[in-house]
C-alpha positions in Angstrom: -5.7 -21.0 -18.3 -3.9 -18.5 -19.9 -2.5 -17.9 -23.4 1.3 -19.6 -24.2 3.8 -16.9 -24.7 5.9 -16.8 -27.9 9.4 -17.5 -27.5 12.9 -17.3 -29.5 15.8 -19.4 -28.6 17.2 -17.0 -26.5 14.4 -17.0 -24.6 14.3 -20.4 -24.2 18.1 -20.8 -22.7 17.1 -17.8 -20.5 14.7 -20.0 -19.1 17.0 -23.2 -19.1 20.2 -21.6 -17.0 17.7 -20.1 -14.4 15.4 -23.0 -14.0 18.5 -24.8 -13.2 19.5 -22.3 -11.2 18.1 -19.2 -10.7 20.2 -17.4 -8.6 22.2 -16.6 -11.6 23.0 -13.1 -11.7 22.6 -11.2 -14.7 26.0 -10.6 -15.8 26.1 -14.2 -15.5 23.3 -14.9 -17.4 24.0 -12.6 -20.0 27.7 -14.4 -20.6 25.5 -17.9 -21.2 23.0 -17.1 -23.3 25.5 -15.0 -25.2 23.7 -10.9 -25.5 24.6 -7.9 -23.3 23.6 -8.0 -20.1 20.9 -4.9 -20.8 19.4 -7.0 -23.3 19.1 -10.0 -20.9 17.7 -7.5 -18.4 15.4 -6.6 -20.3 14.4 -10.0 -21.8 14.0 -11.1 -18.0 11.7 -8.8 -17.0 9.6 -9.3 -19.8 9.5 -13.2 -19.3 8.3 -11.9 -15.5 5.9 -9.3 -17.0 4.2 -12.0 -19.4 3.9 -14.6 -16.7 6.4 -17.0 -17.9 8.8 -16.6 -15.1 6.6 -16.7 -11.7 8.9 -16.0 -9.5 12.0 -17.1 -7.2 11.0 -20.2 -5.0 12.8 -20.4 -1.6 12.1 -24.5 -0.5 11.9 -25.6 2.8 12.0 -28.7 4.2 9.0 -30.0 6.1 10.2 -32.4 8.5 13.6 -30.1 9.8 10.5 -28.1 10.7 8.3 -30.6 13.0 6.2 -31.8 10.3 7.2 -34.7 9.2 4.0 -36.4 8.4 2.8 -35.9 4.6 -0.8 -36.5 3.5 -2.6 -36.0 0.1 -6.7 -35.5 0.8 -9.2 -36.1 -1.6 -11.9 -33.7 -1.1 -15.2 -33.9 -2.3 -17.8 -30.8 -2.1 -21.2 -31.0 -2.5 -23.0 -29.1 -4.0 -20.0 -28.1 -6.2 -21.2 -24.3 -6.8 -18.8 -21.3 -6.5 -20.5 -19.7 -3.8 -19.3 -22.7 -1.4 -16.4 -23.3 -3.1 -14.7 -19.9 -3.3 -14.8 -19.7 1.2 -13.5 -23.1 0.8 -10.5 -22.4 -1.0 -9.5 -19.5 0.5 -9.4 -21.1 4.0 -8.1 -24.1 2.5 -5.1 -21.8 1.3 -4.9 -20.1 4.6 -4.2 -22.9 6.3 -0.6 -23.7 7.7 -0.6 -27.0 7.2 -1.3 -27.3 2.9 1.3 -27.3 1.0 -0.6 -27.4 -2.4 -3.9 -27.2 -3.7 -5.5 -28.8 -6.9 -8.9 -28.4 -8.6 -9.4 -31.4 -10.2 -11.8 -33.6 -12.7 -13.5 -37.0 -11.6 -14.6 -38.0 -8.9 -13.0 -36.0 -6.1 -13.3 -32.1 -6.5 -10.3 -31.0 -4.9 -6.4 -32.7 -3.7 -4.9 -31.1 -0.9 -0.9 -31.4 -0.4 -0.5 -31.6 3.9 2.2 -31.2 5.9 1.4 -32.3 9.7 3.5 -32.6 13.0 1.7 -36.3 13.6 -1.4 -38.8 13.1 -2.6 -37.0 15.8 -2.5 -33.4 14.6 -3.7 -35.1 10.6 -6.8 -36.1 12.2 -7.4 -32.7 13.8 -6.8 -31.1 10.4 -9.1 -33.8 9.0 -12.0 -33.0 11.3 -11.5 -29.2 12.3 -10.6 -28.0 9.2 -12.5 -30.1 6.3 -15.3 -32.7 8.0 -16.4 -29.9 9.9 -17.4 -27.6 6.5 -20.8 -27.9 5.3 -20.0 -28.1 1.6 -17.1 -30.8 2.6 -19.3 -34.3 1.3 -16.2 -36.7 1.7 -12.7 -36.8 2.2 -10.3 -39.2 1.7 -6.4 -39.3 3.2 -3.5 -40.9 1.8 -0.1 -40.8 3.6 3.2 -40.1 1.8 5.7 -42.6 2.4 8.5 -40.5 -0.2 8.4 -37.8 -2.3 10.8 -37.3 -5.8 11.7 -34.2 -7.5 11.0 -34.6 -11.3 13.0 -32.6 -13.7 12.9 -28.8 -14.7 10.2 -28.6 -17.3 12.8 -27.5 -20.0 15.5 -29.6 -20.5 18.4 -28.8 -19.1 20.5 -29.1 -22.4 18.8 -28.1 -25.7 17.1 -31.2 -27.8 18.2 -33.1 -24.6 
């Protein structure tokens, strides 16, 4: 995990009016938060340069692209030790299908977000690609039935 990153209120609406939207351009920007538009510039790329803003996010939609089935997998690996579990990942990430990875706590060591053209081609993933792993112990699918968007992690309005 990494350290949170201090922030003043400009800051903060920065973050608002491009999490909202962040195609925003800087002059744009600039106008809302109400500071030159070097300033806000400059204030963006630090936010990048600190970690705080990750990056641009271009969403696509799974089923306009043939896979319309979505799974979540519990994965558990056994024995859970980093030389197994580093390979794992990385092929785990490599894959076409996942769509998200999580290491959790509890039970199950890993979720994997799936997006799959069919039952058919989720239980080749299921087999080919996880059963088949030595360090892969058990792994559970669930199907998504629907999916919601949740709201931008700062609110949209201050004290909102």
């Amino acid at each position: 995990m990494t350290d949170s990153v201090t922030l003043d209120p400009i800051d903060l609406e920065i973050l608002r009016v491009l999490q909202n939207d962040s195609r925003t351009t800087n002059r744009d920007l600039a106008t809302a938060v109400g500071v030159a538009p070097s300033t806000c510039l400059d204030r963006v790329a630090r936010l990048r340069r600190t970690g705080v803003i990750l990056g641009h996010e271009l969403r696509l939609d799974p089923a306009k692209l043939g896979r319309g089935l979505e799974a979540l997998l519990s994965v558990q690996v056994r024995p859970h030790r980093r030389e197994l579990i580093s390979p794992f990942v990385t092929r785990i990430r490599a894959l076409p299908e996942t769509r998200a990875l999580f290491h959790l706590t509890g039970p199950d060591d890993y979720l994997v977000h799936v997006a799959v053209t069919g039952t058919s081609d989720l239980q080749r993933l299921v087999i080919d690609e996880f059963t088949s792993r030595r360090e892969v112990a058990r792994v559970e699918t669930r199907l998504i039935f629907q999916q919601w968007d949740c709201g931008p992690l700062l609110p949209p309005v201050p004290g909102a």
